[in-house]
DRENDO-1510 file (C-alpha; in Angstrom, 1 decimal, always signed):
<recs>
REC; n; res; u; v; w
REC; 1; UNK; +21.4; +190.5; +35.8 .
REC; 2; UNK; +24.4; +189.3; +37.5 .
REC; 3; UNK; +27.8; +190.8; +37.1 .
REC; 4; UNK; +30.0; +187.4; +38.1 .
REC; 5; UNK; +32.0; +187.1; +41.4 .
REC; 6; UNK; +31.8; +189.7; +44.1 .
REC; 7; UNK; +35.5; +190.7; +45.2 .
REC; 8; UNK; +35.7; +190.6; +49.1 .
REC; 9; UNK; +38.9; +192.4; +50.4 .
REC; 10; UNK; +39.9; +191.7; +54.3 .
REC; 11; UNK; +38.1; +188.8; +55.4 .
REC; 12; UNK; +40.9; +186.5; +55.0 .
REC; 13; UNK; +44.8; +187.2; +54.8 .
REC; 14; UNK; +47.0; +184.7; +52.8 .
REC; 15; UNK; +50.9; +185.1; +53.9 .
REC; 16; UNK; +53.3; +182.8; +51.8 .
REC; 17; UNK; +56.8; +183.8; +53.0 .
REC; 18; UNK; +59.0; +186.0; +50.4 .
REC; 19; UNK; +55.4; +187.4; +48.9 .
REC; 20; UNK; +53.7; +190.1; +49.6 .
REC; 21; UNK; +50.2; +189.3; +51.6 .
REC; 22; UNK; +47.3; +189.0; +49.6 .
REC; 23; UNK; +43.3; +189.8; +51.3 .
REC; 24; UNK; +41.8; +189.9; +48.1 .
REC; 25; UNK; +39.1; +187.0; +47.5 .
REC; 26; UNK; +36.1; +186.1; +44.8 .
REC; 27; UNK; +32.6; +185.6; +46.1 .
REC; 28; UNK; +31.6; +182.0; +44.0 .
REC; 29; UNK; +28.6; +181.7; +45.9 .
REC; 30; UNK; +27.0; +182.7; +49.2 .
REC; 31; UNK; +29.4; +180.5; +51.9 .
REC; 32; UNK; +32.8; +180.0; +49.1 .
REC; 33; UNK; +35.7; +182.9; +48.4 .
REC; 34; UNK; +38.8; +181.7; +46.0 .
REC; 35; UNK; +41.4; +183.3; +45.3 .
REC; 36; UNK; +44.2; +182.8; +43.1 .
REC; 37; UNK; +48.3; +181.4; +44.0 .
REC; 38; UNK; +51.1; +181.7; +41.2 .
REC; 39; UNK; +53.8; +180.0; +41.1 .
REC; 40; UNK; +52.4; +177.4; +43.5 .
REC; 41; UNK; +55.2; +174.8; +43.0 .
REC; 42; UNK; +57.9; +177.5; +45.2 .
REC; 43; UNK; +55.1; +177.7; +47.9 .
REC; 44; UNK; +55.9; +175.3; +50.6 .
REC; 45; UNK; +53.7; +176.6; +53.6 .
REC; 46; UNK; +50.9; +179.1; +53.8 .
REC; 47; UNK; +49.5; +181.3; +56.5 .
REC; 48; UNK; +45.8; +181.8; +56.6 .
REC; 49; UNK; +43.6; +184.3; +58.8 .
REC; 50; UNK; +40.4; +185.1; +59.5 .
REC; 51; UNK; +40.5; +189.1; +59.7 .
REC; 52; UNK; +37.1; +189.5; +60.3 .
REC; 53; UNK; +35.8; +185.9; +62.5 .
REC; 54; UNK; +32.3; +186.9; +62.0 .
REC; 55; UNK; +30.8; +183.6; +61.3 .
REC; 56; UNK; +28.6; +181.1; +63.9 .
REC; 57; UNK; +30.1; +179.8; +66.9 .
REC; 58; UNK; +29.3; +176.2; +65.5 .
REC; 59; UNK; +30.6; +177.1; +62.3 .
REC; 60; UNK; +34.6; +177.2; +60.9 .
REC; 61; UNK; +36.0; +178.0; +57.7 .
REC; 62; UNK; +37.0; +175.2; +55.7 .
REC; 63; UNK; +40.5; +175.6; +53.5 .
REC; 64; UNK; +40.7; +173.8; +50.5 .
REC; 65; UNK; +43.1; +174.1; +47.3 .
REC; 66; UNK; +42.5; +173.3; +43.5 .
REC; 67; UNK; +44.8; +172.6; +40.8 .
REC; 68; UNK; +44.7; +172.8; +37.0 .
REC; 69; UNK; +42.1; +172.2; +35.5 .
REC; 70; UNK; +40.3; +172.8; +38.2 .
REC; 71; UNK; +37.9; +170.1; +38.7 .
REC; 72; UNK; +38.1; +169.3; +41.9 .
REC; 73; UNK; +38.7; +171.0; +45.8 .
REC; 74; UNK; +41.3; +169.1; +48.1 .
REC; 75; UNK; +40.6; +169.8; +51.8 .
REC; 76; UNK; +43.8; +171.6; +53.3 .
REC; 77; UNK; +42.5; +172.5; +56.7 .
REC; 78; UNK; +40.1; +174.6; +59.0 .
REC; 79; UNK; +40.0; +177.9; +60.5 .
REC; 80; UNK; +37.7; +178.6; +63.5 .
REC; 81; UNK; +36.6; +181.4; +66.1 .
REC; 82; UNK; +39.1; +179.9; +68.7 .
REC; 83; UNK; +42.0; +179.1; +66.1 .
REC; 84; UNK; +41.6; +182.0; +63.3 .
REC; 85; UNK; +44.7; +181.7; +62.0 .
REC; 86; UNK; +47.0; +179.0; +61.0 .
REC; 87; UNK; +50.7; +178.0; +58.9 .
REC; 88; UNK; +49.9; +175.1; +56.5 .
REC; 89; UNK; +52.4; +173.3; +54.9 .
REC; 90; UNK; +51.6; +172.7; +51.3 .
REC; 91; UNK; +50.7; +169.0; +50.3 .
REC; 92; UNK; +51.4; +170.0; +46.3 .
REC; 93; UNK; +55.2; +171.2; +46.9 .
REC; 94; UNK; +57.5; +168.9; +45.3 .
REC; 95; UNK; +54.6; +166.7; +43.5 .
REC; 96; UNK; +53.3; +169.2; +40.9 .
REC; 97; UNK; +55.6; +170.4; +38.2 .
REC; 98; UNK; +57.3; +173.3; +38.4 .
REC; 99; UNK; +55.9; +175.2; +35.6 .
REC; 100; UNK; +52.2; +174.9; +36.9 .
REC; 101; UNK; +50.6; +178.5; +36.6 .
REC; 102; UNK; +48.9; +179.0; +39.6 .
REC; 103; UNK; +46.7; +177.0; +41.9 .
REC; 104; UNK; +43.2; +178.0; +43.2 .
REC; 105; UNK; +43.0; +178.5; +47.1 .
REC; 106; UNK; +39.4; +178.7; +48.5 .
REC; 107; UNK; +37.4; +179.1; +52.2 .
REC; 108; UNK; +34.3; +178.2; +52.8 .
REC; 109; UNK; +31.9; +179.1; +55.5 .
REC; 110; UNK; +30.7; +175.4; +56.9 .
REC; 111; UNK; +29.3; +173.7; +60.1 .
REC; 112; UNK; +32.0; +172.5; +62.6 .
REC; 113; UNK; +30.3; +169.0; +62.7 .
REC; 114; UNK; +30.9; +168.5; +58.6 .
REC; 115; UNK; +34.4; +169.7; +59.1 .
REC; 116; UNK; +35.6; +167.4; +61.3 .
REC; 117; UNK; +35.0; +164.5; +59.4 .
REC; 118; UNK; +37.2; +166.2; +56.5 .
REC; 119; UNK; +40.9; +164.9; +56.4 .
REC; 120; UNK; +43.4; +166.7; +54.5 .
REC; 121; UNK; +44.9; +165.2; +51.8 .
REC; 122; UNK; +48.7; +165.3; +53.3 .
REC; 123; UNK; +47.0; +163.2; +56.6 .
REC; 124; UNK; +45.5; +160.8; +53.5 .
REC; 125; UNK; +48.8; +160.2; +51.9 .
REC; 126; UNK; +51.0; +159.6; +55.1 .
REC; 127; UNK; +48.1; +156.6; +55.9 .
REC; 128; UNK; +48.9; +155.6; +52.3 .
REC; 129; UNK; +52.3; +155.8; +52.9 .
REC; 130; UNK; +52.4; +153.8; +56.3 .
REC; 131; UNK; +50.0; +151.7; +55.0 .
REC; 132; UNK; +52.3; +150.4; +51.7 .
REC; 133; UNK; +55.0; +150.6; +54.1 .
REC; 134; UNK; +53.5; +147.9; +56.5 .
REC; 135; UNK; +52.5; +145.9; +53.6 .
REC; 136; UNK; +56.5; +145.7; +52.0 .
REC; 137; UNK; +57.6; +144.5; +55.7 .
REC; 138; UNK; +54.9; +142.0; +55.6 .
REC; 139; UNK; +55.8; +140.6; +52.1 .
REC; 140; UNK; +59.5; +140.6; +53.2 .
REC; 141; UNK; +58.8; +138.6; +56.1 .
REC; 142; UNK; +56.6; +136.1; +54.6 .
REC; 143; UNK; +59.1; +135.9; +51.6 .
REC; 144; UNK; +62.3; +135.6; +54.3 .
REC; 145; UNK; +60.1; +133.4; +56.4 .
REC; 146; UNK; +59.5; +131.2; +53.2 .
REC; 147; UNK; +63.4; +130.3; +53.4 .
REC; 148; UNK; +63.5; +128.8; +57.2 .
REC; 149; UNK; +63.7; +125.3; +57.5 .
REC; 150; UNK; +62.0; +123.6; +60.4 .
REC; 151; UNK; +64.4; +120.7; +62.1 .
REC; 152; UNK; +63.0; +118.3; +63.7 .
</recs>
C-alpha cells in the first residue's frame, strides 16, 4: 500500500531573496523531488544547493521548473559534486501573469552525459531572440537594397 510522496527535508536548499529558505522536498519517484514556489511571478532569481552531494561522481542534479497546469518540466539548470550550489535567474519573471499561484520547482538525480545536452529554456529564447533579430536586419537590407539603382 503506498502512502503518496515521501517528504525529504535537507537534501536541497532553495533561497529566493526576501523569503525565508525552504529544504523541504516531495519524493515523485526514485531519482525526482519537487517542491512547491508561491508567488512565482516576484521571484526573479533562485539559489539552489545540494546540502547533502551524495550522488555519483558521473552523475549531477538536473533543475527544472513547471507551471500551471503542470504538464510539462522546463530545464533550468544543473547542480553537480564540483558546483553544488548555484543563483539562477528566473526565465518566467515578467512573462507569466502576476496572479499565477505558485510554480512547481523539481531536481532530479541524472547522468552528467544526458545533462549536458539539456539547454535551459532562457539560453533557447536568447537563440530565438538573436535569431528573429538577424532575420529583421536581413529583410531590411534586402527591402533598402531593393531601392538602389545601379548607373551604368
Amino acid at each position: 500500500m503506498s502512502s503518496g510522496p515521501k517528504v525529504v527535508n535537507d537534501f536541497f536548499a532553495v533561497l529566493i531573496p526576501g523569503r525565508p529558505m525552504n529544504t523541504t522536498f516531495l519524493q515523485v519517484a526514485e531519482a525526482n523531488v519537487v517542491t512547491e514556489i508561491e508567488a512565482p511571478a516576484l521571484v526573479k532569481e533562485i539559489g539552489i544547493s545540494l546540502l547533502q552531494p551524495k550522488i555519483p561522481e558521473d552523475h549531477g542534479v538536473g533543475i527544472y521548473f513547471s507551471l500551471p497546469p503542470f504538464e510539462e518540466f522546463h530545464y533550468l539548470g544543473l547542480l553537480t559534486l564540483k558546483c553544488p550550489s548555484n543563483i539562477f535567474h528566473a526565465p518566467w519573471h515578467e512573462k507569466i501573469p502576476g496572479n499565477t499561484p505558485l510554480l512547481r520547482l523539481g531536481a532530479s538525480v541524472e547522468p552528467l552525459e544526458k545533462l549536458k545536452e539539456c539547454v535551459p529554456m532562457e539560453v533557447k529564447e536568447e537563440k530565438n531572440d538573436l535569431n528573429s533579430a538577424v532575420n529583421i536586419a536581413k529583410d531590411l537590407s534586402n527591402f533598402m537594397s531593393s531601392f538602389t539603382q545601379s548607373t551604368g
